[in-house]
C-alpha positions in Angstrom: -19.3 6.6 -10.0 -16.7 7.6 -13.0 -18.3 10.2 -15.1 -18.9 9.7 -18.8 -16.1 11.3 -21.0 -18.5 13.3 -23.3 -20.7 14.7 -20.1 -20.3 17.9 -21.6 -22.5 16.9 -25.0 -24.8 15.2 -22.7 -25.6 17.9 -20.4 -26.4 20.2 -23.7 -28.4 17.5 -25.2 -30.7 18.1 -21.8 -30.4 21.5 -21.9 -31.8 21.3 -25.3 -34.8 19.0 -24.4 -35.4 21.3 -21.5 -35.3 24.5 -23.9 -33.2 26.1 -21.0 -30.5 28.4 -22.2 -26.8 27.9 -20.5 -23.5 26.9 -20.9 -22.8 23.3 -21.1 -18.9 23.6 -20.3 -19.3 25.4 -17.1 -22.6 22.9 -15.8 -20.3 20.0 -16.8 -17.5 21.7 -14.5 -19.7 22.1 -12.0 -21.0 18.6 -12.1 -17.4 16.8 -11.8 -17.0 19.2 -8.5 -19.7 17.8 -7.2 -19.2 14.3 -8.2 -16.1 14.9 -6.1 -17.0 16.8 -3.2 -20.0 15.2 -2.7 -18.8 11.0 -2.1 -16.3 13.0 0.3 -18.7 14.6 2.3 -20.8 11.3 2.8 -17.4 9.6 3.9 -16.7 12.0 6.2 -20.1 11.8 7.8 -19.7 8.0 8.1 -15.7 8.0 9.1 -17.4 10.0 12.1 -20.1 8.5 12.9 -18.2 5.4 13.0 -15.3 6.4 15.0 -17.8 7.1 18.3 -17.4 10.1 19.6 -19.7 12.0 17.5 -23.2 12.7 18.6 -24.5 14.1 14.8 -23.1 15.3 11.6 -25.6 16.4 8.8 -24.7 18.4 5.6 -26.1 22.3 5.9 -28.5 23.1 3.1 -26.3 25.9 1.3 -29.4 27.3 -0.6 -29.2 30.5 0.9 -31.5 34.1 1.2 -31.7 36.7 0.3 -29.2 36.6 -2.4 -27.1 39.2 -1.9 -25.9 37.3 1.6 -23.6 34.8 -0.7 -21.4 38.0 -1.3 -20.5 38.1 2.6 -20.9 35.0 3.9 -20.4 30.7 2.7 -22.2 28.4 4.1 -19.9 25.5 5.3 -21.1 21.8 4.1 -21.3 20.1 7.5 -22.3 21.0 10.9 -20.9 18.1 13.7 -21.3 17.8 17.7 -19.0 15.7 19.3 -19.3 14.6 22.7 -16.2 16.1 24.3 -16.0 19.7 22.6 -19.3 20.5 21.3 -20.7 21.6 18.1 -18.4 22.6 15.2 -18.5 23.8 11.5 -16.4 21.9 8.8 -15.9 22.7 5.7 -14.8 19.4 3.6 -12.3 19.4 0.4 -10.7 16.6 -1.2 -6.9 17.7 -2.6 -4.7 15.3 -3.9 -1.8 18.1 -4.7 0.7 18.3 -0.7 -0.8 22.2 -0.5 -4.2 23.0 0.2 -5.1 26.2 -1.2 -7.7 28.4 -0.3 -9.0 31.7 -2.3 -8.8 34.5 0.6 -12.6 35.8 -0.6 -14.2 32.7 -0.1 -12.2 31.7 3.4 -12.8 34.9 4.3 -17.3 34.2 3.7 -16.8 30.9 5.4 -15.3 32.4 9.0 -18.0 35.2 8.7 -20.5 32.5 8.7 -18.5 31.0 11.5 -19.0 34.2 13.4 -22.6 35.0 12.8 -23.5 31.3 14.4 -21.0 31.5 17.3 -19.9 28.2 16.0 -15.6 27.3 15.3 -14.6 26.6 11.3 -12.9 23.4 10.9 -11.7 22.1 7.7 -11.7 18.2 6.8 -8.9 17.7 3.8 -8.6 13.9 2.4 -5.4 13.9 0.8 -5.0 10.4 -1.3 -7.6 8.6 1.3 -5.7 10.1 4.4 -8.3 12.3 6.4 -7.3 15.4 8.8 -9.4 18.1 10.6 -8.0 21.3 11.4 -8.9 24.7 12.5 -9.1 26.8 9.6 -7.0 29.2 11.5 -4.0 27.3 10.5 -4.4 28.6 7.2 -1.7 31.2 6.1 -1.6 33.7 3.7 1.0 33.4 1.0 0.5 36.1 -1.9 -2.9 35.8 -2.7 -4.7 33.0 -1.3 -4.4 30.5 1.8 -2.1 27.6 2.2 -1.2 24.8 4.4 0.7 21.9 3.9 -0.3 18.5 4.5 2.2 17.7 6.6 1.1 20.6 8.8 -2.7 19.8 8.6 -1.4 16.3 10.1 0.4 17.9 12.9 -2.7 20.1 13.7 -5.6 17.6 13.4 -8.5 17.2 15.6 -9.6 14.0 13.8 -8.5 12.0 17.3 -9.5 14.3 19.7 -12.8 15.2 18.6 -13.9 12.5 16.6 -12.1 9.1 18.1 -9.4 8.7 15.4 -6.1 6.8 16.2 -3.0 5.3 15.3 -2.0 1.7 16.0 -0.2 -1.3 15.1 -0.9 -5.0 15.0 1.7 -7.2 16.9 4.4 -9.1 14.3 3.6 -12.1 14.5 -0.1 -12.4 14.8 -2.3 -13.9 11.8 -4.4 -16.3 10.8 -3.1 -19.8 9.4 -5.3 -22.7 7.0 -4.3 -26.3 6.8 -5.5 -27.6 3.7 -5.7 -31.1 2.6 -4.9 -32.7 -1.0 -7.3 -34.3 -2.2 -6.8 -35.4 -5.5 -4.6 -34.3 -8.0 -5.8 -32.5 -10.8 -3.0 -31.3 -13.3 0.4 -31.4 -13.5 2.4 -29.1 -16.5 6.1 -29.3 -16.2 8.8 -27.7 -18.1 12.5 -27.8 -18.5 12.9 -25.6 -15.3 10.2 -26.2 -12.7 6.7 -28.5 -11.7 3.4 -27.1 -11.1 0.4 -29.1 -9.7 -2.8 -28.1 -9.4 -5.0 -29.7 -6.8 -8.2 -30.2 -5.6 -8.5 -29.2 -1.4 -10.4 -28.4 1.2 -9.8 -26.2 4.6 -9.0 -28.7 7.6 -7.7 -26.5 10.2 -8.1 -22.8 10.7 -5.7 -21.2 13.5 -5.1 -17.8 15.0 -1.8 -16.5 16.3 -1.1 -13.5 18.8 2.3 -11.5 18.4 5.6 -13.6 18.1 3.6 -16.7 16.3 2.7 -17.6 19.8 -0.8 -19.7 19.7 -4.3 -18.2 20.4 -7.2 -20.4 20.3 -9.8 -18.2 22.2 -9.5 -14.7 20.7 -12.8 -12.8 20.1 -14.2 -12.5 17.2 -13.6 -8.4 16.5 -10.2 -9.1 17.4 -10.3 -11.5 14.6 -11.6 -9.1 12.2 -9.1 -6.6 12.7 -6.6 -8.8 10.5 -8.5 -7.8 8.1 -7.9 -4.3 8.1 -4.1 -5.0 8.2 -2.0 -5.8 4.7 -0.8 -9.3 5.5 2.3 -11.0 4.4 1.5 -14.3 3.2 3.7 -17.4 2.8 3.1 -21.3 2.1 5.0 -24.3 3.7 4.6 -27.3 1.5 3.7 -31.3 2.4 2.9 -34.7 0.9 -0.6 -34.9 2.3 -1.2 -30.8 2.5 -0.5 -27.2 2.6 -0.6 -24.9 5.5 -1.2 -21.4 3.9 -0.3 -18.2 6.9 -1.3 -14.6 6.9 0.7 -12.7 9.7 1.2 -9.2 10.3 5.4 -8.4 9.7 7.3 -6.0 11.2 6.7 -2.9 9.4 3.4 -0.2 9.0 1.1 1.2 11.2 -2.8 2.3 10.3 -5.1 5.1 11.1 -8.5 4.0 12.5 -10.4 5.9 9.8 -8.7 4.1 6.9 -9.2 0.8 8.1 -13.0 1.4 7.9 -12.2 1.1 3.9 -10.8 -2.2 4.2 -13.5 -3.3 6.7 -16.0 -2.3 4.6 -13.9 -3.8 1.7 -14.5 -7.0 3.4 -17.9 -6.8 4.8 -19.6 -5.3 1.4 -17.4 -6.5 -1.6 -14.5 -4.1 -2.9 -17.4 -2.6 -5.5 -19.9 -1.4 -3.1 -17.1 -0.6 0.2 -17.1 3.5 -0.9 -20.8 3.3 -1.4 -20.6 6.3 1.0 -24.4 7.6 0.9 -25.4 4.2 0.8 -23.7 3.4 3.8 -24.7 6.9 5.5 -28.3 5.5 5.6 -27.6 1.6 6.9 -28.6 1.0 10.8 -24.9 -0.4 11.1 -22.1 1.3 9.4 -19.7 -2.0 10.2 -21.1 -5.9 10.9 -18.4 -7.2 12.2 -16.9 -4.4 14.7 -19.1 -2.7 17.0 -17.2 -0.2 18.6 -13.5 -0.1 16.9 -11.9 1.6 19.9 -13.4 -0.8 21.9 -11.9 -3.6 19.7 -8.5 -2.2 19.6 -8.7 -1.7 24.0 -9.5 -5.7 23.6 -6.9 -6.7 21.1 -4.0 -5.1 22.8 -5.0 -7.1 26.2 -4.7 -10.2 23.7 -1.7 -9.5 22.3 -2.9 -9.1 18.8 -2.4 -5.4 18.7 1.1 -3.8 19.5 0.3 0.0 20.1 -2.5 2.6 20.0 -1.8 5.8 19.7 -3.8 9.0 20.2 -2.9 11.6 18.8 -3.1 15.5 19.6 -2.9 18.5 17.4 0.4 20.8 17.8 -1.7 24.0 18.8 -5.2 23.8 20.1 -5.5 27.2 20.7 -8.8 27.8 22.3 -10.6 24.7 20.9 -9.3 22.7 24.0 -12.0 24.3 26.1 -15.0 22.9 26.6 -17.9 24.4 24.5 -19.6 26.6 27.2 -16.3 28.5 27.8 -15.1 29.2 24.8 
């Protein structure tokens, strides 16, 4: 939801009406954090529990007693278990700048939370829509507070290993084609340099195609879907009697698993209520038309719509590779 521009006079009109005495400026600030940290968290919690290999994620109530705790320790926003590695702290932040930055104080109150639980500190950074999960140990110091790089959080993540993320690539080739049948003709507007008529059709033939345009009548239906989440090139071949319209995947790109829940959802939901994050959080089915994406993906490579998967590791596990119990 975009926040009104004059928050700041609307929040003092309230505080007013409410006889409470505070600043307005800093409530306003603290409102447009949480109007962005908050969506974030929610689509974290769904990206996850979507992916299928985590058993819960809830947010941690950071209300905490007795006050004078908050000077030594920061309650992280989410608490996950996934099935492989156990249960893990995460601590989400949404950055759009190619450094995350960290002030050493309050990194330093998140890992002694960490500690007093027994539990590791992973931070989630979306950066532009791009999610990774690292351990917060990958933070360094610079002069004052602590850094990494984005290109570093995305050779560290854990978002495939713990969670189910991956890589992968639909086959060139594969799409979906439409025959569609002239009808009548409606309008015609020409000029000194080109025609343009506008007629009235109807959908005759739907096709599917695997990769290298190569026919495919009986593909399931998820594999279907997954054109969706792909940016098709699109392209029209003209005739008296109709117009066969195709959307195939081309030679370039590749897409994370996690960011192709947008466009699913896109799909599915309307692009006005696809990032309807807490809304989604609460539905019985985050996704209709896919039930298990990896599973989809196995199935679609067998029928020669997808190309590659790739899982991907982190550079340095350290000791998060062991299993819960021995770590």
């Amino acid at each position: 939801m975009e926040l009104p521009h004059d928050l700041e006079r609307l929040i003092q009109d309230a505080l007013a009406e409410l006889g409470i005495k505070a600043d307005s400026a800093k409530i306003a600030h603290k409102v447009k954090l949480l109007n962005l940290g908050l969506p974030a968290e929610d689509q974290f919690q769904v990206i996850c529990a979507w992916l299928g290999k985590c058993d819960l994620i809830h947010k941690l109530d950071q209300v905490q007693a007795p006050l004078a705790s908050r000077q030594t320790y920061q309650v992280p926003d989410l608490l996950a278990h996934f099935q492989e590695q156990g249960a893990f702290l995460i601590e989400v932040k949404v950055f759009g700048k190619q450094t995350l930055s960290l002030r050493a104080d309050y990194l330093a109150r998140l890992k002694a939370y960490a500690t007093l639980v027994s539990k590791p500190l992973l931070i989630a950074w979306t950066f532009h829509g791009l999610w990774t999960l690292f351990d917060a140990r990958h933070l360094k110091l610079a002069k004052t507070n602590f850094n990494i790089k984005h290109s570093e959080a995305m050779r560290q993540s854990l978002l495939g290993v713990l969670a189910g993320d991956c890589v992968f690539k639909l086959a060139p080739g594969a799409g979906v084609h439409f025959e569609m049948s002239k009808d009548a003709l409606e309008q015609v507007e020409e000029t000194d340099t080109r025609k343009v008529e506008t007629w009235r059709m109807h959908i005759a033939k739907v096709g599917f195609t695997k990769g290298g345009g190569l026919p495919a009548a009986n593909l399931h239906p998820e594999t279907r879907q997954l054109l969706v989440a792909w940016d098709l090139e699109v392209h029209d071949d003209h005739h008296p009697d109709h117009i066969d319209r195709h959307f195939v995947v081309g030679d370039e790109g590749m897409q994370f698993a996690h960011m192709a829940l947008v466009q699913l959802l896109a799909w599915e939901r309307g692009a006005d209520r696809a990032q309807d994050w807490r809304q989604i959080l609460r539905a019985p089915e985050i996704t209709k038309t896919i039930v298990s994406f990896s599973a989809a993906l196995d199935r679609a490579l067998a029928e020669g719509v997808v190309s590659h998967i790739f899982h991907l590791q982190p550079n340095d596990w350290g000791d998060l590779r062991r299993p819960a119990k021995q770590r």
